[in-house]
N, C-alpha and C positions, 0 to 999 in steps of 0.2 A: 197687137204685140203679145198678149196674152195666149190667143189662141193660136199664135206661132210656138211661143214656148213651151204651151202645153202640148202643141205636137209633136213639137222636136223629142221632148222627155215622154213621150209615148212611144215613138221611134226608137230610143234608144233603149227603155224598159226591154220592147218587142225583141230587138235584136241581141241582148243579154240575154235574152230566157231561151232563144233561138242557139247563141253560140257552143258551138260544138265543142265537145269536151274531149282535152287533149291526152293521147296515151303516145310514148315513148315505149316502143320494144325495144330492146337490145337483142342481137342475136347471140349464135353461138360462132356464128365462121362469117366469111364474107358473104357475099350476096350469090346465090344459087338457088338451085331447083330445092336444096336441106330444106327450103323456104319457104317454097313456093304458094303455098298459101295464104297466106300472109299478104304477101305482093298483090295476088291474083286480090282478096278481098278488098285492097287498096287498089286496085284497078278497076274493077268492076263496081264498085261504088256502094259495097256491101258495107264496110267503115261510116261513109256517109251515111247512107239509107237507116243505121243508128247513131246519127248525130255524134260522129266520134271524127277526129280530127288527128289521123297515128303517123306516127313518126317512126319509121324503120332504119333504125342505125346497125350497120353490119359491125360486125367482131373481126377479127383478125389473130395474128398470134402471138400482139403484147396485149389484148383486149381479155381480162376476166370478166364476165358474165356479173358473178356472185358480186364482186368487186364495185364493177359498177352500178347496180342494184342498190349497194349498201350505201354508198356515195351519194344516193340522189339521183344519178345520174340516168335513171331510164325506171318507167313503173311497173315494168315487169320483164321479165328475160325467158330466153330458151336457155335451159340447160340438163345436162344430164342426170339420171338421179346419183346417182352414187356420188357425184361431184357438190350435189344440191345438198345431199344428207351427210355428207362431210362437213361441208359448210356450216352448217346447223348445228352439228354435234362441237363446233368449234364455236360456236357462239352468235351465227348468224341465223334468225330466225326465219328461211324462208319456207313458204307455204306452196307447195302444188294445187296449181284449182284447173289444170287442165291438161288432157295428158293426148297428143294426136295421133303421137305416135305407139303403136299396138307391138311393133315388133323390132327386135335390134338388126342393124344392116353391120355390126362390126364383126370382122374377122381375122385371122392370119394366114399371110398368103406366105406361104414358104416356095423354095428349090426343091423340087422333087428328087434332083440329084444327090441331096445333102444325105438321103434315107431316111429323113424323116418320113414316120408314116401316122404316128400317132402320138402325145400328147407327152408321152415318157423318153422319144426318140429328142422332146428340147433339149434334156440334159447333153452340158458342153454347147449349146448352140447358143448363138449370137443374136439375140430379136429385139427388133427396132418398136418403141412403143410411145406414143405419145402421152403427151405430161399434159400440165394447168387444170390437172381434175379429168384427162381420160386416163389416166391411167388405173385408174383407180379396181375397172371391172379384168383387165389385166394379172393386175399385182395379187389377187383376190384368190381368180383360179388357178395362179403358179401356187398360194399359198395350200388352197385344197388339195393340190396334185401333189403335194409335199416337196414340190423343186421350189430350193431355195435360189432369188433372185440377185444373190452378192457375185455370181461366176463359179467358175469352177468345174471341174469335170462332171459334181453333181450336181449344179444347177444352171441358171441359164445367166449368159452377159448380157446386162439390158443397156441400149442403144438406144439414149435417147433420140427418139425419131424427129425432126422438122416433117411438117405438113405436105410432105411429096415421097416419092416414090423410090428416090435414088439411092440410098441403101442396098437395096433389093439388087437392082438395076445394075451396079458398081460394087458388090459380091461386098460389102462393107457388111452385112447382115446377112442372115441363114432364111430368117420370115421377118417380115414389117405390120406393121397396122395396115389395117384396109378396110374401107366402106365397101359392101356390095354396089352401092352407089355411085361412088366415087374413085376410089384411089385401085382397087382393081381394073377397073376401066384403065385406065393408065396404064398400068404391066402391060396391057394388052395392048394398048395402043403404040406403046416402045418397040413392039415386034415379037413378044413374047410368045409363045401360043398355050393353051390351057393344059395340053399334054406336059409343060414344063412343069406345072406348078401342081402343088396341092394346097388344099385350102382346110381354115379349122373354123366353123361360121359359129360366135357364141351361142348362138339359140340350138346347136345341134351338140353343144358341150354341156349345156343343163347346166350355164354358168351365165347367159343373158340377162340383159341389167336395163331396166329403160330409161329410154333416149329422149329426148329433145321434148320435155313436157313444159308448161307456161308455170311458172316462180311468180311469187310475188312478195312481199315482206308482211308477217304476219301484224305488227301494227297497224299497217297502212288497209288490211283488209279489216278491221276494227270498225273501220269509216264505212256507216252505211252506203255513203256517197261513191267512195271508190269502190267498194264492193257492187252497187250497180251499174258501174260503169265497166268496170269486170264482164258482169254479165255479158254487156251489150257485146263489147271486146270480142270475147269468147267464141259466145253466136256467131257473126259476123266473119270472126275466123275460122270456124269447122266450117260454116256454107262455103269458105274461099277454097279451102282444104278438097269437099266433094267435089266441088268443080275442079279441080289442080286432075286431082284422081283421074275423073271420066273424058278429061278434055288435054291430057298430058302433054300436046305440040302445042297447043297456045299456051299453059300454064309455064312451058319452057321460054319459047318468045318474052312472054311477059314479064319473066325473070332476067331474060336479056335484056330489056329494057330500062331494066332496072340498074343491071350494073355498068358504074360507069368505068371502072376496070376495064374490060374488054377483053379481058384476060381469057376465057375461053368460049368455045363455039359453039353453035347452035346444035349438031349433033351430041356434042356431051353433052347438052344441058339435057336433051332429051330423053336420052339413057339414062342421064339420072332420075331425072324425074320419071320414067318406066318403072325402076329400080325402086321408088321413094314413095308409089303410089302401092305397093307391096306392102310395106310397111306401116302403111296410115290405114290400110285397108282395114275394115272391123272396128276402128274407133269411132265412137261419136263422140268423143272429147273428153269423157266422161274414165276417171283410170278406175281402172280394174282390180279389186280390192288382192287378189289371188298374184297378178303381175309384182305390185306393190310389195305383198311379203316374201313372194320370188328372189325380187331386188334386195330386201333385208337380209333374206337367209344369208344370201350370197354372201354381201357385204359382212355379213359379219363372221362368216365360215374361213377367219384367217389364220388360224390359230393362235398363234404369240403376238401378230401383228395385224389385226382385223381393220379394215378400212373402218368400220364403225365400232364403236365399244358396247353399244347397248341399243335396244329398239329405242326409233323416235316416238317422239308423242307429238302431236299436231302438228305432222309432216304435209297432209294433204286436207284438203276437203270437196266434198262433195257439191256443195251450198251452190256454189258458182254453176257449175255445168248443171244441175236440177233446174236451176232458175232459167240458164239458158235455154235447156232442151224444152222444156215444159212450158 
């Protein structure tokens, strides 16, 4: 009996030391190729292969990111910066420790009809923009450009946009929000053709702000504990990420697989993910110290009404991506 006992509680010692340790990501949207990496890392057994046990819960458009972060409710989130450092500057301490994405996919797609041609032709126009924190790189460069955002012949009427296209579509708006990835596709796919449209792409307005980087709560990285298991996270994710990159019809699959939505098809997802591997491309997870005060200048270039009021201080860190790359 003895050396039953003492096996049993060797067995369960074994399988404690053994049990994988569990990460909760929160996304930014629902389940798509935005993601892809992620998925693919949790498919291909890259999670596993460092003893990590991830839980990928999709967002939506009652879903905050920061919100749910601060709650408890997920141990690290994707989210935008300028929405992450708002956040922060309002009293929530979250910290960047990984950054995939290198370049912005947001832009505004206008009516070439309208005569817009360039950035002074918004004045009097009508532009659909999304809110819960994107609005934020938006509101930024109306504020640079000196078009005030209340209406008026000299500035622009913003239209709060819902996460589709139909504004554009149903003449309700002059330009909308648009991913290169995403919500473009769609104009196009409505029967539009690109002779209609003009486009304003932020990284060609020297107003681009970065996207979809890994948050975490700066106590919680305190914990040597959770700060290694970051690491692993991390790792684990950019491998999922290169592969999403070089292998973009399975990394789309694998996204379909994932969502049980079913809401769209196997050709979008692949455009997107075309589109998204663009964008990742040149990171290795690691943010870019120049990008970073890119996104602050920005943010704070509002004049009377700056998305941010003052530089962060221990917005990001490096600690994480060192240990994982290295």
């Amino acid at each position: 009996m003895k050396k039953l006992l003492t096996g049993a509680l060797a067995l369960i010692v074994s399988t404690a030391a053994h049990a994988a340790d569990e990460v909760r990501l929160q996304l930014q949207w629902v389940t798509q190729a935005q993601f892809a990496g992620y998925y693919v890392a949790l498919d291909k057994g890259y999670y596993t292969a460092e003893n990590l046990d991830v839980t990928i819960l999709p967002g939506g458009p009652d879903i905050a990111p920061p919100q749910v972060l601060a709650g408890g409710g997920a141990d690290a989130m994707l989210n935008w910066m300028p929405s992450a450092l708002a956040a922060r500057e309002k009293g929530l301490p979250v910290v960047n420790i990984a950054q995939p994405f290198k370049s912005s996919g947001l832009m505004l797609t206008c009516w070439k009809d309208t005569g817009i041609k360039s950035p002074a032709d918004f004045k009097g126009k009508t532009i659909g923009v999304w809110f819960f924190g994107n609005e934020y790189p938006f509101l930024s460069w109306m504020s640079q450009e000196g078009i005030s955002t209340d209406g008026g012949s000299d500035g622009v009427t913003v239209l709060r946009q819902g996460f589709n296209v139909d504004p554009l579509l149903q003449r309700q708006a002059d330009c909308i929000s648009t991913m290169t990835y995403n919500e473009y596709g769609q104009v196009l796919d409505a029967g539009v053709s690109e002779d209609e449209l003009v486009t304003f792409k932020y990284e060609n307005q020297g107003v681009a702000t970065l996207e979809d980087g890994i948050y975490v709560l700066e106590d919680n990285l305190k914990n040597p504990a959770f700060a290694e298991k970051m690491v692993r996270f991390v790792r684990a994710s950019m491998k999922g990420w290169k592969y999403a990159e070089a292998n973009p019809q399975e990394a789309a699959s694998i996204v379909l697989d994932n969502d049980e939505s079913g809401a769209t098809s196997e050709a979008h997802q692949v455009r997107m993910m075309s589109e998204i591997a663009k964008l990742t491309a040149g990171s290795d997870g690691s943010l870019d110290p120049a990008d970073y005060e890119r996104t602050v200048a920005t943010l704070m270039a509002g004049g009377s009404d700056p998305v941010i009021t003052k530089k962060p201080e221990g917005a990001w860190t490096h600690a994480i991506t060192d240990a994982a790359l290295n």
